[in-house]
VOTISE-440347 format. One line per 3 residues: number of its first residue (from 1); for each residue x, y, z of C-alpha. Coordinates in steps of 0.02 Angstrom, whole numbers, plus 50000, padded with zeros to 5 digits. Example, Ala and Ser with C-alpha at 12.3 -4.5 7.8 and 13.67 -1.06 7.14 Angstrom:
1> 50615:49775:50390; 50684:49947:50357
END
This chain:
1> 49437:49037:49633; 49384:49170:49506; 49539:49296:49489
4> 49550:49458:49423; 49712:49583:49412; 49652:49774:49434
7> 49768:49884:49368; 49731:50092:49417; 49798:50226:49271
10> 49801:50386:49265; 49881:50476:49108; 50006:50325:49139
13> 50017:50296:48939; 50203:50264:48958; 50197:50149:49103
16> 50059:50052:49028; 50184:50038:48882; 50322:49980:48994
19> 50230:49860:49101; 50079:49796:49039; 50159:49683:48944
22> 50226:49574:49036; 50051:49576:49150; 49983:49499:48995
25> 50121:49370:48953; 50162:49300:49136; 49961:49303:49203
28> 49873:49144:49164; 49723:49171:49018; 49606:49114:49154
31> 49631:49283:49255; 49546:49443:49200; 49641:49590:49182
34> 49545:49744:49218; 49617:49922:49180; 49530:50042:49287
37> 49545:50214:49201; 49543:50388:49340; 49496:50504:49195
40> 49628:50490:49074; 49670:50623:48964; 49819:50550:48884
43> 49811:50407:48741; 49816:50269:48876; 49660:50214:48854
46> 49645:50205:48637; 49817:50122:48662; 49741:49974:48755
49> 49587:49966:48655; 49703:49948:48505; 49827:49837:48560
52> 49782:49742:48694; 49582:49698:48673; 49581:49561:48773
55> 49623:49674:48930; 49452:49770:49023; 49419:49934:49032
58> 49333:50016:49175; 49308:50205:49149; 49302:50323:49277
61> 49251:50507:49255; 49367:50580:49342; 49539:50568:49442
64> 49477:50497:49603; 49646:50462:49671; 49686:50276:49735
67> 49595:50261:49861; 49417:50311:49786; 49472:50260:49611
70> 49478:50070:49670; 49319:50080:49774; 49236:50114:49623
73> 49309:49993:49513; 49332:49858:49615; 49140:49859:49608
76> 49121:49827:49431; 49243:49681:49445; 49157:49490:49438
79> 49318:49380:49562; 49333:49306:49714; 49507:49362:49724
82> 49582:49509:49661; 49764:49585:49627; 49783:49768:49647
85> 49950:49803:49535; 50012:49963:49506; 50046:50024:49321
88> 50222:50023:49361; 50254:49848:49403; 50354:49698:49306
91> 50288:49520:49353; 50363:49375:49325; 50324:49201:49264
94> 50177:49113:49351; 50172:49259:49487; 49974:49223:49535
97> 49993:49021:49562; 50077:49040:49736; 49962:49155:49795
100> 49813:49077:49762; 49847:48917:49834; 49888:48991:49997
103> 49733:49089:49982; 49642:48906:49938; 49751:48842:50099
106> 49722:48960:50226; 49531:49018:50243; 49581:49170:50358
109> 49704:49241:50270; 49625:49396:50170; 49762:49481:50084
112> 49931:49424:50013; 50077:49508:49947; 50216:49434:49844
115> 50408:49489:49854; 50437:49642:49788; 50622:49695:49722
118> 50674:49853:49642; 50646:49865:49464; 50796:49943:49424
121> 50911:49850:49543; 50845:49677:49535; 50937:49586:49679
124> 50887:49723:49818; 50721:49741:49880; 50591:49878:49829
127> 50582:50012:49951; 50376:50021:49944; 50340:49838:50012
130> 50511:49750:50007; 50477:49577:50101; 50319:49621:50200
133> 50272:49795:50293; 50253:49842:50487; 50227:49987:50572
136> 50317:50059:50730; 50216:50122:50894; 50217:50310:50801
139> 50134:50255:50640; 50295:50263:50550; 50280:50113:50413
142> 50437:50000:50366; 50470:49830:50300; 50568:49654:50292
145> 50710:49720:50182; 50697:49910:50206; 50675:50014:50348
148> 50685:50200:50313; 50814:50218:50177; 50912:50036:50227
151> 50891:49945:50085; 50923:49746:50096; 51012:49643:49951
154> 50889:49500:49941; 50989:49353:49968; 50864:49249:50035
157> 50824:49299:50194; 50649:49331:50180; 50616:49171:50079
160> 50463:49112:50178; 50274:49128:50206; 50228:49233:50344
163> 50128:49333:50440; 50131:49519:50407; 50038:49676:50466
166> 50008:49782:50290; 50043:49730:50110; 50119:49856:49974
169> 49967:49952:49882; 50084:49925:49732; 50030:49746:49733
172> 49941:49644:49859; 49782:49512:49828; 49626:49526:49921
175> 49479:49426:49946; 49326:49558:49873; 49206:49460:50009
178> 49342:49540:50125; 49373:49693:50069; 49165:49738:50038
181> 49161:49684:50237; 49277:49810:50292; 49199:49953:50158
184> 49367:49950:50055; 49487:50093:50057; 49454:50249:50150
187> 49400:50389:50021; 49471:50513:50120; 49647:50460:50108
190> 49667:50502:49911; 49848:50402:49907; 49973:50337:50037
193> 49949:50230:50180; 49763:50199:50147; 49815:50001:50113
196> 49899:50011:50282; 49766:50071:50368; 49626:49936:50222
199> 49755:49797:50313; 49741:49839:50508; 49545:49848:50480
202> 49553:49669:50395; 49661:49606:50540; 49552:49690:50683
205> 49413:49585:50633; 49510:49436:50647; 49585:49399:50464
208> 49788:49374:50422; 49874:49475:50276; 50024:49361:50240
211> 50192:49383:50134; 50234:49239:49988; 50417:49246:49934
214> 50383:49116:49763; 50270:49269:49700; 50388:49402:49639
217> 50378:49553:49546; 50493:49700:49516; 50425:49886:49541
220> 50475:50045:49483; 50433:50165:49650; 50377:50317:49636
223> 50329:50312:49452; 50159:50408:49509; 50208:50521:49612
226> 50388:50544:49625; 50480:50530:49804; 50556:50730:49777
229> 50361:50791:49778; 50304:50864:49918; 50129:50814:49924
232> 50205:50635:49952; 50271:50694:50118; 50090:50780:50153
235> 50020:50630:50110; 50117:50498:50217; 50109:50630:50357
238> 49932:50665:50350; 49881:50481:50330; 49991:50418:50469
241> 49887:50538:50607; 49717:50468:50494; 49772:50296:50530
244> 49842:50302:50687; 49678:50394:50757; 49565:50273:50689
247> 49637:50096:50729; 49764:50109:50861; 49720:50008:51031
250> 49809:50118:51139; 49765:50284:51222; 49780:50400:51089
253> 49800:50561:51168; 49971:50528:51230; 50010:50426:51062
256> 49993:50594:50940; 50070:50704:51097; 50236:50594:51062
259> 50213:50604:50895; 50187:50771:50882; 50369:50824:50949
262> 50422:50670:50844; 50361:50749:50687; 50423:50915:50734
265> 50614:50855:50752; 50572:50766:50556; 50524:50934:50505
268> 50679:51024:50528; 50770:50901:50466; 50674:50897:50325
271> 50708:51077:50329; 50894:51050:50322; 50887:50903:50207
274> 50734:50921:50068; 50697:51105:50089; 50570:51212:50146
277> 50417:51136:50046; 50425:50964:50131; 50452:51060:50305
280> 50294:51167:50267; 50208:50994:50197; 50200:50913:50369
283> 50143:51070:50453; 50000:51064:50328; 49980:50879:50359
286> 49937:50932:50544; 49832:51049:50494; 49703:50948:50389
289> 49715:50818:50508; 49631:50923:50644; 49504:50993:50519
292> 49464:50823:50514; 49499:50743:50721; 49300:50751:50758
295> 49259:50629:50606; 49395:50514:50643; 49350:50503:50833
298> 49185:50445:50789; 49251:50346:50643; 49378:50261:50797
301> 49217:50230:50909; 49131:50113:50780; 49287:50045:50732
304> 49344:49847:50830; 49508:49905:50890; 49572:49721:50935
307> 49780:49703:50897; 49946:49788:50949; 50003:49871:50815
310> 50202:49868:50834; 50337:49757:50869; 50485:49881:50870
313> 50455:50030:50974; 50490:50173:50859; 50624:50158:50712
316> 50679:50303:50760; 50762:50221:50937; 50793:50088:50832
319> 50926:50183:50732; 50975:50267:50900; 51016:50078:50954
322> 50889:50088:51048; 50798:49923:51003; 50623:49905:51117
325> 50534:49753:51053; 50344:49720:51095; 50238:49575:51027
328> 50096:49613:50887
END
Protein backbone atom coordinates (compact mmCIF):
# COMPACT_ATOMS: atom_id res chain seq x y z
CA UNK A 1 0.00 0.00 0.00
CA UNK A 2 1.35 3.35 -1.25
CA UNK A 3 1.41 5.81 1.91
CA UNK A 4 1.65 9.30 2.14
CA UNK A 5 1.62 11.69 5.48
CA UNK A 6 -0.20 15.18 4.62
CA UNK A 7 0.73 17.65 6.84
CA UNK A 8 -1.62 21.28 6.55
CA UNK A 9 0.48 24.74 7.61
CA UNK A 10 -0.42 27.80 7.86
CA UNK A 11 2.23 30.51 9.06
CA UNK A 12 3.03 27.41 11.40
CA UNK A 13 6.99 28.17 10.95
CA UNK A 14 7.49 27.39 14.62
CA UNK A 15 5.48 24.27 14.81
CA UNK A 16 7.01 22.95 11.72
CA UNK A 17 10.26 23.61 13.71
CA UNK A 18 9.02 21.74 16.69
CA UNK A 19 7.48 18.80 15.06
CA UNK A 20 8.51 18.03 11.79
CA UNK A 21 11.28 16.50 12.92
CA UNK A 22 10.49 13.82 14.37
CA UNK A 23 7.73 13.17 11.31
CA UNK A 24 10.87 12.72 9.36
CA UNK A 25 12.96 10.51 11.76
CA UNK A 26 10.13 8.00 13.07
CA UNK A 27 8.17 7.68 9.32
CA UNK A 28 9.59 4.96 7.24
CA UNK A 29 11.62 6.43 3.86
CA UNK A 30 9.03 4.52 1.92
CA UNK A 31 6.18 7.05 2.95
CA UNK A 32 5.90 10.46 1.34
CA UNK A 33 5.62 13.33 3.35
CA UNK A 34 3.65 16.03 1.78
CA UNK A 35 3.48 19.63 3.32
CA UNK A 36 0.42 21.25 2.13
CA UNK A 37 0.98 25.05 2.37
CA UNK A 38 -2.71 27.43 3.02
CA UNK A 39 -0.92 30.58 1.79
CA UNK A 40 1.90 31.08 3.99
CA UNK A 41 3.24 34.28 4.64
CA UNK A 42 5.73 33.37 7.22
CA UNK A 43 9.26 31.60 6.42
CA UNK A 44 7.63 28.11 6.75
CA UNK A 45 7.86 27.25 3.54
CA UNK A 46 11.91 28.49 2.52
CA UNK A 47 12.56 26.71 5.89
CA UNK A 48 11.51 23.34 4.47
CA UNK A 49 12.88 23.87 1.12
CA UNK A 50 16.21 24.47 2.89
CA UNK A 51 16.30 21.98 5.36
CA UNK A 52 14.25 19.33 4.77
CA UNK A 53 14.23 18.70 0.71
CA UNK A 54 13.22 15.44 0.82
CA UNK A 55 9.73 16.56 2.30
CA UNK A 56 6.80 17.83 -0.63
CA UNK A 57 5.47 20.87 -1.03
CA UNK A 58 1.99 21.51 -2.16
CA UNK A 59 1.19 25.28 -2.47
CA UNK A 60 -1.96 26.67 -2.02
CA UNK A 61 -2.89 30.32 -2.84
CA UNK A 62 -4.58 31.10 -0.17
CA UNK A 63 -5.78 30.19 3.51
CA UNK A 64 -8.54 27.82 2.71
CA UNK A 65 -9.00 26.66 6.21
CA UNK A 66 -8.88 22.72 6.94
CA UNK A 67 -11.45 21.64 5.54
CA UNK A 68 -10.98 23.12 1.85
CA UNK A 69 -7.21 23.27 2.31
CA UNK A 70 -7.07 19.29 2.36
CA UNK A 71 -9.64 18.85 -0.42
CA UNK A 72 -7.31 20.50 -2.50
CA UNK A 73 -4.26 18.90 -1.58
CA UNK A 74 -5.23 15.67 -0.99
CA UNK A 75 -5.76 15.80 -4.78
CA UNK A 76 -2.32 16.34 -5.76
CA UNK A 77 -1.24 13.46 -3.54
CA UNK A 78 -0.20 9.92 -5.50
CA UNK A 79 -1.26 6.99 -2.09
CA UNK A 80 -3.57 4.61 -1.42
CA UNK A 81 -3.50 5.54 2.12
CA UNK A 82 -3.00 8.71 3.61
CA UNK A 83 -2.22 10.32 7.19
CA UNK A 84 -3.69 13.65 7.87
CA UNK A 85 -1.23 14.99 10.86
CA UNK A 86 -1.50 18.18 12.21
CA UNK A 87 1.68 20.53 12.36
CA UNK A 88 1.56 20.22 15.95
CA UNK A 89 2.00 16.62 16.47
CA UNK A 90 5.10 14.37 17.94
CA UNK A 91 5.12 10.72 16.54
CA UNK A 92 6.82 8.15 17.72
CA UNK A 93 8.93 5.25 16.52
CA UNK A 94 7.36 3.07 13.79
CA UNK A 95 3.88 4.96 14.32
CA UNK A 96 2.52 4.02 10.53
CA UNK A 97 3.37 0.02 10.70
CA UNK A 98 0.28 -0.79 12.94
CA UNK A 99 -1.94 1.05 11.02
CA UNK A 100 -1.34 -0.19 7.88
CA UNK A 101 -1.56 -3.68 8.57
CA UNK A 102 -4.92 -3.35 9.99
CA UNK A 103 -5.81 -1.35 7.02
CA UNK A 104 -4.13 -4.50 4.83
CA UNK A 105 -6.36 -6.80 7.40
CA UNK A 106 -9.58 -5.38 7.41
CA UNK A 107 -10.91 -4.32 3.78
CA UNK A 108 -13.85 -2.21 5.34
CA UNK A 109 -12.24 -0.34 7.59
CA UNK A 110 -11.62 3.27 5.93
CA UNK A 111 -10.08 5.40 8.46
CA UNK A 112 -7.82 4.72 11.48
CA UNK A 113 -6.61 6.71 14.27
CA UNK A 114 -3.75 5.94 16.58
CA UNK A 115 -3.62 6.86 20.46
CA UNK A 116 -3.24 10.17 21.03
CA UNK A 117 -1.71 11.54 24.53
CA UNK A 118 -1.04 15.05 25.52
CA UNK A 119 2.12 16.43 24.43
CA UNK A 120 2.88 18.13 27.36
CA UNK A 121 1.65 15.56 29.86
CA UNK A 122 2.66 12.36 28.31
CA UNK A 123 0.87 9.67 30.46
CA UNK A 124 -2.75 11.39 30.11
CA UNK A 125 -4.60 11.38 27.06
CA UNK A 126 -4.97 14.33 24.52
CA UNK A 127 -8.11 16.08 24.93
CA UNK A 128 -8.77 16.34 20.86
CA UNK A 129 -9.00 12.46 20.12
CA UNK A 130 -7.76 10.77 23.35
CA UNK A 131 -8.52 6.90 22.74
CA UNK A 132 -11.21 7.15 19.99
CA UNK A 133 -14.21 9.83 19.60
CA UNK A 134 -18.19 9.49 19.93
CA UNK A 135 -20.77 11.68 19.87
CA UNK A 136 -23.87 11.99 22.26
CA UNK A 137 -27.68 12.16 20.87
CA UNK A 138 -27.14 16.32 20.85
CA UNK A 139 -24.07 16.35 18.63
CA UNK A 140 -21.88 17.03 21.53
CA UNK A 141 -18.44 15.08 20.59
CA UNK A 142 -16.28 13.21 23.38
CA UNK A 143 -13.87 10.40 23.57
CA UNK A 144 -12.27 7.10 25.23
CA UNK A 145 -10.13 9.02 27.77
CA UNK A 146 -11.83 12.47 27.85
CA UNK A 147 -15.22 13.51 28.02
CA UNK A 148 -15.72 17.26 28.36
CA UNK A 149 -12.83 18.45 30.49
CA UNK A 150 -12.28 14.65 32.34
CA UNK A 151 -9.13 13.86 31.34
CA UNK A 152 -7.96 10.01 31.72
CA UNK A 153 -4.30 8.98 32.88
CA UNK A 154 -3.62 6.38 30.23
CA UNK A 155 -2.86 3.39 32.09
CA UNK A 156 -3.88 1.03 29.68
CA UNK A 157 -7.29 0.94 29.48
CA UNK A 158 -7.84 1.68 26.04
CA UNK A 159 -5.08 -0.67 24.84
CA UNK A 160 -7.07 -2.39 22.06
CA UNK A 161 -8.36 -2.21 18.45
CA UNK A 162 -11.75 -1.11 18.13
CA UNK A 163 -14.51 0.19 16.59
CA UNK A 164 -15.08 3.92 16.82
CA UNK A 165 -17.49 6.53 15.39
CA UNK A 166 -14.98 9.69 14.38
CA UNK A 167 -11.16 9.86 14.43
CA UNK A 168 -9.16 13.10 15.65
CA UNK A 169 -8.59 15.55 12.51
CA UNK A 170 -5.22 15.99 14.30
CA UNK A 171 -4.30 12.60 12.99
CA UNK A 172 -6.30 9.90 11.48
CA UNK A 173 -5.44 7.63 8.08
CA UNK A 174 -7.81 7.35 5.32
CA UNK A 175 -8.14 5.33 2.37
CA UNK A 176 -8.15 8.33 -0.70
CA UNK A 177 -10.48 5.64 -2.76
CA UNK A 178 -12.68 6.35 0.39
CA UNK A 179 -12.50 9.60 1.04
CA UNK A 180 -12.93 10.71 -3.08
CA UNK A 181 -16.30 8.41 -2.61
CA UNK A 182 -17.73 10.40 0.04
CA UNK A 183 -16.42 13.99 -1.74
CA UNK A 184 -13.88 14.57 1.23
CA UNK A 185 -14.41 17.22 3.79
CA UNK A 186 -17.26 19.59 3.67
CA UNK A 187 -15.93 23.09 2.38
CA UNK A 188 -18.32 24.77 4.26
CA UNK A 189 -17.13 23.80 7.63
CA UNK A 190 -13.66 25.85 7.45
CA UNK A 191 -12.32 23.95 10.86
CA UNK A 192 -13.90 21.83 13.64
CA UNK A 193 -15.97 18.90 13.48
CA UNK A 194 -15.81 18.58 9.67
CA UNK A 195 -13.74 15.03 10.31
CA UNK A 196 -16.67 14.10 12.53
CA UNK A 197 -19.10 14.72 10.25
CA UNK A 198 -16.01 13.15 6.85
CA UNK A 199 -16.38 9.89 9.49
CA UNK A 200 -20.33 9.42 9.89
CA UNK A 201 -20.55 9.82 5.96
CA UNK A 202 -17.81 6.99 5.61
CA UNK A 203 -19.74 4.82 8.11
CA UNK A 204 -23.31 5.53 6.53
CA UNK A 205 -22.19 3.90 3.48
CA UNK A 206 -21.19 0.97 5.23
CA UNK A 207 -17.27 1.43 6.07
CA UNK A 208 -15.63 1.18 9.90
CA UNK A 209 -13.25 4.01 11.28
CA UNK A 210 -11.32 2.04 13.96
CA UNK A 211 -8.90 3.11 16.95
CA UNK A 212 -5.13 1.31 17.11
CA UNK A 213 -3.53 1.74 20.55
CA UNK A 214 0.36 0.40 19.16
CA UNK A 215 0.18 3.74 16.94
CA UNK A 216 0.88 6.60 19.25
CA UNK A 217 1.63 10.07 18.97
CA UNK A 218 1.66 13.01 21.35
CA UNK A 219 -0.22 16.40 20.34
CA UNK A 220 0.03 19.77 21.36
CA UNK A 221 -4.00 20.96 21.23
CA UNK A 222 -4.90 23.95 20.29
CA UNK A 223 -1.60 25.05 18.75
CA UNK A 224 -3.86 26.55 15.72
CA UNK A 225 -6.32 28.00 17.16
CA UNK A 226 -6.08 28.30 20.78
CA UNK A 227 -9.02 26.87 23.16
CA UNK A 228 -9.52 30.80 24.84
CA UNK A 229 -10.60 32.00 21.09
CA UNK A 230 -13.86 32.48 20.51
CA UNK A 231 -14.27 31.55 17.01
CA UNK A 232 -13.40 27.97 18.36
CA UNK A 233 -16.64 27.99 20.26
CA UNK A 234 -18.46 29.44 16.92
CA UNK A 235 -16.96 26.90 15.21
CA UNK A 236 -17.77 23.67 17.27
CA UNK A 237 -21.25 25.27 17.75
CA UNK A 238 -21.95 26.02 14.30
CA UNK A 239 -20.59 22.69 12.97
CA UNK A 240 -22.42 20.56 15.49
CA UNK A 241 -26.10 21.97 14.05
CA UNK A 242 -24.15 21.43 10.24
CA UNK A 243 -23.53 17.92 11.21
CA UNK A 244 -26.26 17.01 13.09
CA UNK A 245 -28.70 18.33 10.21
CA UNK A 246 -27.07 16.52 7.60
CA UNK A 247 -26.45 12.88 8.92
CA UNK A 248 -28.56 12.24 11.84
CA UNK A 249 -31.23 9.25 11.39
CA UNK A 250 -33.63 10.60 13.64
CA UNK A 251 -36.40 13.22 13.26
CA UNK A 252 -34.59 16.27 13.29
CA UNK A 253 -37.01 18.80 14.16
CA UNK A 254 -37.36 17.73 17.68
CA UNK A 255 -33.45 16.88 17.77
CA UNK A 256 -32.31 20.84 17.28
CA UNK A 257 -35.65 21.89 19.45
CA UNK A 258 -33.72 19.98 22.46
CA UNK A 259 -30.76 21.26 21.48
CA UNK A 260 -31.67 24.52 21.17
CA UNK A 261 -32.62 25.04 25.04
CA UNK A 262 -29.50 22.78 25.53
CA UNK A 263 -27.29 25.31 23.94
CA UNK A 264 -28.99 28.13 25.54
CA UNK A 265 -28.30 26.84 29.27
CA UNK A 266 -24.23 26.43 27.70
CA UNK A 267 -24.50 29.95 26.82
CA UNK A 268 -24.97 31.45 30.07
CA UNK A 269 -22.72 29.52 31.50
CA UNK A 270 -20.39 30.38 29.14
CA UNK A 271 -21.48 33.74 30.07
CA UNK A 272 -20.55 33.22 33.67
CA UNK A 273 -17.49 31.19 32.96
CA UNK A 274 -15.54 32.49 29.53
CA UNK A 275 -17.23 35.84 29.13
CA UNK A 276 -19.41 37.51 26.97
CA UNK A 277 -17.58 36.77 23.52
CA UNK A 278 -18.06 32.97 23.72
CA UNK A 279 -21.81 33.64 24.93
CA UNK A 280 -22.33 35.96 21.85
CA UNK A 281 -20.23 33.17 19.69
CA UNK A 282 -22.95 30.52 19.97
CA UNK A 283 -25.72 32.96 19.33
CA UNK A 284 -23.85 33.70 16.11
CA UNK A 285 -23.31 30.01 15.57
CA UNK A 286 -27.25 29.83 15.38
CA UNK A 287 -27.43 32.39 13.31
CA UNK A 288 -25.27 31.19 10.29
CA UNK A 289 -26.63 27.96 10.73
CA UNK A 290 -30.13 29.09 9.67
CA UNK A 291 -28.68 31.25 6.85
CA UNK A 292 -27.63 28.08 5.82
CA UNK A 293 -30.88 25.21 7.06
CA UNK A 294 -32.30 25.18 3.27
CA UNK A 295 -28.84 23.86 1.81
CA UNK A 296 -28.33 21.41 4.44
CA UNK A 297 -31.96 20.00 4.16
CA UNK A 298 -31.34 19.22 0.69
CA UNK A 299 -27.76 18.27 1.38
CA UNK A 300 -29.65 15.63 4.26
CA UNK A 301 -32.11 14.37 1.40
CA UNK A 302 -29.26 13.02 -0.87
CA UNK A 303 -27.40 12.00 1.96
CA UNK A 304 -27.78 7.60 3.12
CA UNK A 305 -28.68 8.27 6.61
CA UNK A 306 -28.14 4.47 7.76
CA UNK A 307 -26.60 4.31 11.71
CA UNK A 308 -27.53 5.56 15.27
CA UNK A 309 -25.36 7.97 16.08
CA UNK A 310 -25.01 7.75 20.06
CA UNK A 311 -24.48 5.37 22.68
CA UNK A 312 -24.78 7.68 25.77
CA UNK A 313 -27.76 9.82 25.71
CA UNK A 314 -26.40 13.27 26.22
CA UNK A 315 -23.09 13.91 28.39
CA UNK A 316 -24.73 16.32 29.81
CA UNK A 317 -27.22 13.60 31.90
CA UNK A 318 -24.31 11.74 31.99
CA UNK A 319 -22.58 14.16 34.43
CA UNK A 320 -26.07 14.65 36.05
CA UNK A 321 -25.75 10.71 36.76
CA UNK A 322 -27.99 10.32 34.58
CA UNK A 323 -26.42 7.52 32.41
CA UNK A 324 -29.06 6.49 29.31
CA UNK A 325 -27.21 4.05 27.15
CA UNK A 326 -28.43 3.20 23.48
CA UNK A 327 -26.62 0.92 20.98
CA UNK A 328 -24.74 2.60 17.79
Amino acid sequence: MKTAVAILNWNGFNLLNKFLPSVIKNTPAKVDIYIIDNGSTDKSIDFISTYFPSVKIINLDNNYGYAKGYNLGIKKIDADIICLLNNDVEVTANWTDPIIELFKSEKDTAIIQPKLLDYNNRKMFDYAGAAGGFLDKFGYPYCRGRIYNNIEVDDGQYDDISKIFWACGACFFIRKEIFELVGGFDDNYWAHMEEIDLCWRTQNLGFQVKYHYKSIVYHLNAGTLNVNDSNKTYYNFRNQLYTLTKNCKENLFLLLLFKFFIDLLISIFFLLTKGIKHTLAIYRAYISFYRKLQQLTILRKNLNREIVHYNIYSIIFYFLGLKRLKKV
